[in-house]
BAVEX-873173 format. One record per residue: x, y, z of N, C-alpha, C in turn. Coordinates in steps of 0.2 Angstrom, whole numbers, padded with zeros to 4 digits, always signed. Layout:
REM BAVEX-873173
NODE    n_u    n_v    n_w   ca_u   ca_v   ca_w    c_u    c_v    c_w
NODE      X      Y      Z      X      Y      Z      X      Y      Z
...
This chain:
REM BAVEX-873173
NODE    n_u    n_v    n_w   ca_u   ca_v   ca_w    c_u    c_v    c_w
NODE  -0110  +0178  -0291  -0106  +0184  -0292  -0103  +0185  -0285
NODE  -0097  +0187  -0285  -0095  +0188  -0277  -0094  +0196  -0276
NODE  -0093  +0197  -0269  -0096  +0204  -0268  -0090  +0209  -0271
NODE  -0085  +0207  -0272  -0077  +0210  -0274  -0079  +0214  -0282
NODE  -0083  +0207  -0285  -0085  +0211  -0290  -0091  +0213  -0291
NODE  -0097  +0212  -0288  -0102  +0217  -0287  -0100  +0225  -0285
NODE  -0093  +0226  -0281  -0091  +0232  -0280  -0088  +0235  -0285
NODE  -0084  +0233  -0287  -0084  +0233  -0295  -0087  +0236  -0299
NODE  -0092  +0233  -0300  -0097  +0234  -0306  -0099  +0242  -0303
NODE  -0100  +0241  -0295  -0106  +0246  -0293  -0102  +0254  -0294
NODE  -0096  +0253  -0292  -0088  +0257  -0293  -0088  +0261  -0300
NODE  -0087  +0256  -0304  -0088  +0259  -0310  -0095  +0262  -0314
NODE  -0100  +0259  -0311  -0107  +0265  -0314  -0107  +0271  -0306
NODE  -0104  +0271  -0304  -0105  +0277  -0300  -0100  +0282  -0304
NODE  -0094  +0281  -0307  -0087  +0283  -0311  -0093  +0288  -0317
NODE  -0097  +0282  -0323  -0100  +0284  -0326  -0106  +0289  -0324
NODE  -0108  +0289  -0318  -0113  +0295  -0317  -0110  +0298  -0316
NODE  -0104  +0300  -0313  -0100  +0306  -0312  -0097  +0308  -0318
NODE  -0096  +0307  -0323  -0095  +0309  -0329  -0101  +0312  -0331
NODE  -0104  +0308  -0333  -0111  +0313  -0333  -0114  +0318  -0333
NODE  -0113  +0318  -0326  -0113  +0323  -0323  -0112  +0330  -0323
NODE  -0103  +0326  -0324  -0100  +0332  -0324  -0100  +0335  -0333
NODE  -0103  +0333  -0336  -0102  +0334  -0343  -0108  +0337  -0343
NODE  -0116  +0337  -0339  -0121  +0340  -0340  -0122  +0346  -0336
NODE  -0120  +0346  -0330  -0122  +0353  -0326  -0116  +0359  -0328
NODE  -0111  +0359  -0329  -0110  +0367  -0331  -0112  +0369  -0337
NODE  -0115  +0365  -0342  -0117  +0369  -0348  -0125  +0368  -0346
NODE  -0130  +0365  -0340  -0135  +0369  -0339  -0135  +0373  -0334
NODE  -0130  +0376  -0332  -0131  +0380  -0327  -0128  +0386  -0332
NODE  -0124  +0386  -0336  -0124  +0393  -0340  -0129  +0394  -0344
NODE  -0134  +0389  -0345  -0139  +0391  -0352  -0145  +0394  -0346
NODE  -0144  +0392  -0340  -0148  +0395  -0335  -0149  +0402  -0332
NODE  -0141  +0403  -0332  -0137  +0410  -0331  -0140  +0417  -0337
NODE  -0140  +0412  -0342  -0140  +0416  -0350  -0149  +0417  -0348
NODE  -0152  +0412  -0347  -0159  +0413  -0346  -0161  +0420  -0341
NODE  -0160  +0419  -0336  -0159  +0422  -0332  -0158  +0431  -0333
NODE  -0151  +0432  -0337  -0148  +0435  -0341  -0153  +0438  -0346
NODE  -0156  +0435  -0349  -0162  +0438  -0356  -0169  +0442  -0353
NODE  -0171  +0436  -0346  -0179  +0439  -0343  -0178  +0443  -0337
NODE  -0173  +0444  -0334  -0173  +0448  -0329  -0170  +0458  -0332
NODE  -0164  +0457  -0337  -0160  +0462  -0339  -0162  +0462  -0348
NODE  -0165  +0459  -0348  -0167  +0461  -0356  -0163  +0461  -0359
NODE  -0158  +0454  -0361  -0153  +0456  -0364  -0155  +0450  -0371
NODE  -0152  +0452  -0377  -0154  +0451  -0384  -0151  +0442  -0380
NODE  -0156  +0436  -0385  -0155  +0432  -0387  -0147  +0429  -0387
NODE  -0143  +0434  -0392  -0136  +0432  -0391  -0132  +0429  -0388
NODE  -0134  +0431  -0382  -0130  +0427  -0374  -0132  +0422  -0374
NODE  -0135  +0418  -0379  -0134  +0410  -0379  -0129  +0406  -0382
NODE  -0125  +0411  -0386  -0121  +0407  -0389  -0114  +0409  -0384
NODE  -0113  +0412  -0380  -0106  +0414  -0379  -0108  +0409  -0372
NODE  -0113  +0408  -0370  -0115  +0406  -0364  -0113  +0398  -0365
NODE  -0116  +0396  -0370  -0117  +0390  -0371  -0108  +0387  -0372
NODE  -0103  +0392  -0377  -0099  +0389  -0378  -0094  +0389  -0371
NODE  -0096  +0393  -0367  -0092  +0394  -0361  -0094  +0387  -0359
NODE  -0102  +0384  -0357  -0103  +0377  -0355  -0100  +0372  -0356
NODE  -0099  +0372  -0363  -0095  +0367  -0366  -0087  +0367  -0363
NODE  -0085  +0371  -0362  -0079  +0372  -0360  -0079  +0369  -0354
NODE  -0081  +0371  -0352  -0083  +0370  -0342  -0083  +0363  -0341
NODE  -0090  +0360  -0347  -0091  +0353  -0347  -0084  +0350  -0348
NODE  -0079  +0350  -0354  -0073  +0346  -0357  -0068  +0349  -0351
NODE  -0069  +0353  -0347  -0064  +0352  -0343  -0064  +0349  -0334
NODE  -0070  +0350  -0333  -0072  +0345  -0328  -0073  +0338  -0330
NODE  -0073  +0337  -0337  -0074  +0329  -0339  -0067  +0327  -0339
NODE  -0063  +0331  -0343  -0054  +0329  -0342  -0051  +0328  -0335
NODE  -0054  +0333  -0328  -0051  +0330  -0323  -0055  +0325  -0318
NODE  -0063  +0324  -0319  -0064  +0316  -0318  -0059  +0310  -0321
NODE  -0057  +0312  -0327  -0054  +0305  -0332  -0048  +0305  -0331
NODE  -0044  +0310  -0327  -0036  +0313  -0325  -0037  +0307  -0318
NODE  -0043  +0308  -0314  -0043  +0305  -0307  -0043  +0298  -0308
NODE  -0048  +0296  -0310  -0048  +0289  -0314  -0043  +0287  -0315
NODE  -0038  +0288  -0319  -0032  +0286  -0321  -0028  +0286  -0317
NODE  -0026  +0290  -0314  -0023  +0292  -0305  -0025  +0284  -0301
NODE  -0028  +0282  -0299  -0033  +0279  -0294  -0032  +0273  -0297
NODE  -0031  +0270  -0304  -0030  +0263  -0307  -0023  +0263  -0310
NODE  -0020  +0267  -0308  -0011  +0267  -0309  -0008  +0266  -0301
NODE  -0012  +0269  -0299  -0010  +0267  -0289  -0012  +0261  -0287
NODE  -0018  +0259  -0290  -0019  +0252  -0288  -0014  +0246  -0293
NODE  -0013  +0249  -0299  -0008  +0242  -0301  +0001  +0242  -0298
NODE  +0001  +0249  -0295  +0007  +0249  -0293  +0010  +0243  -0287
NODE  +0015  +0241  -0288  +0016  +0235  -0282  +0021  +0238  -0277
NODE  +0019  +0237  -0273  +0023  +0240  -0266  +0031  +0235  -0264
NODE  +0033  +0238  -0264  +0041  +0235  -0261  +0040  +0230  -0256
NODE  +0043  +0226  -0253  +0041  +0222  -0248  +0046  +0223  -0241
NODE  +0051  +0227  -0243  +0056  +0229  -0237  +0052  +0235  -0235
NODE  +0046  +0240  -0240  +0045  +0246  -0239  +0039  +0245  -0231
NODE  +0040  +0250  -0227  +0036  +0249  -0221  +0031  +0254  -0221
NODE  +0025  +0254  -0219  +0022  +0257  -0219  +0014  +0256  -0214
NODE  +0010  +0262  -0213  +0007  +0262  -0207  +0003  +0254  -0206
NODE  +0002  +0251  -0209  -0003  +0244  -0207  +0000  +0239  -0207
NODE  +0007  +0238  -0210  +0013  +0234  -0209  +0018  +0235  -0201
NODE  +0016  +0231  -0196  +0020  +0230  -0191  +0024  +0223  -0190
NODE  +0030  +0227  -0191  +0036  +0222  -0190  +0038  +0217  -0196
């Protein structure tokens, strides 16, 4: 295996841990908030549902612009450069 593709591969599972991620921590940080919310303010159980769907919302929109960027990033890279265009690494 040569290193171009072990980059690669390693590229791509870091991509899917940031997806992850970003799909797990806003809806545990509002079931956290709501927790918080219940034992400190004594507020009725209900605040887990409005909490949780705000999560979800949080998650599906942080996951759409991880997958916005991705897509950005492998449309850039298949793009071909002009050969008359000059630019800063291109001298003369």
């Amino acid at each position: 295996m040569q290193f171009k593709d072990l980059s690669k591969l390693l590229s791509q599972f870091a991509m899917v841990g940031q997806l992850g991620l970003s799909l797990l921590m806003p809806l545990l940080l509002c079931l956290f908030a709501c927790y918080l919310l219940c034992t400190k303010l004594s507020v009725g159980a209900w605040v887990y549902i409005p909490g949780f769907i705000l999560g979800l919302g949080g998650s599906m929109t942080t996951a759409y612009k991880v997958y916005l960027s991705v897509i950005r990033r492998e449309e850039k890279k298949k793009r071909v450069r002009d050969p008359k265009e000059v630019y800063f690494n291109k001298h003369m």
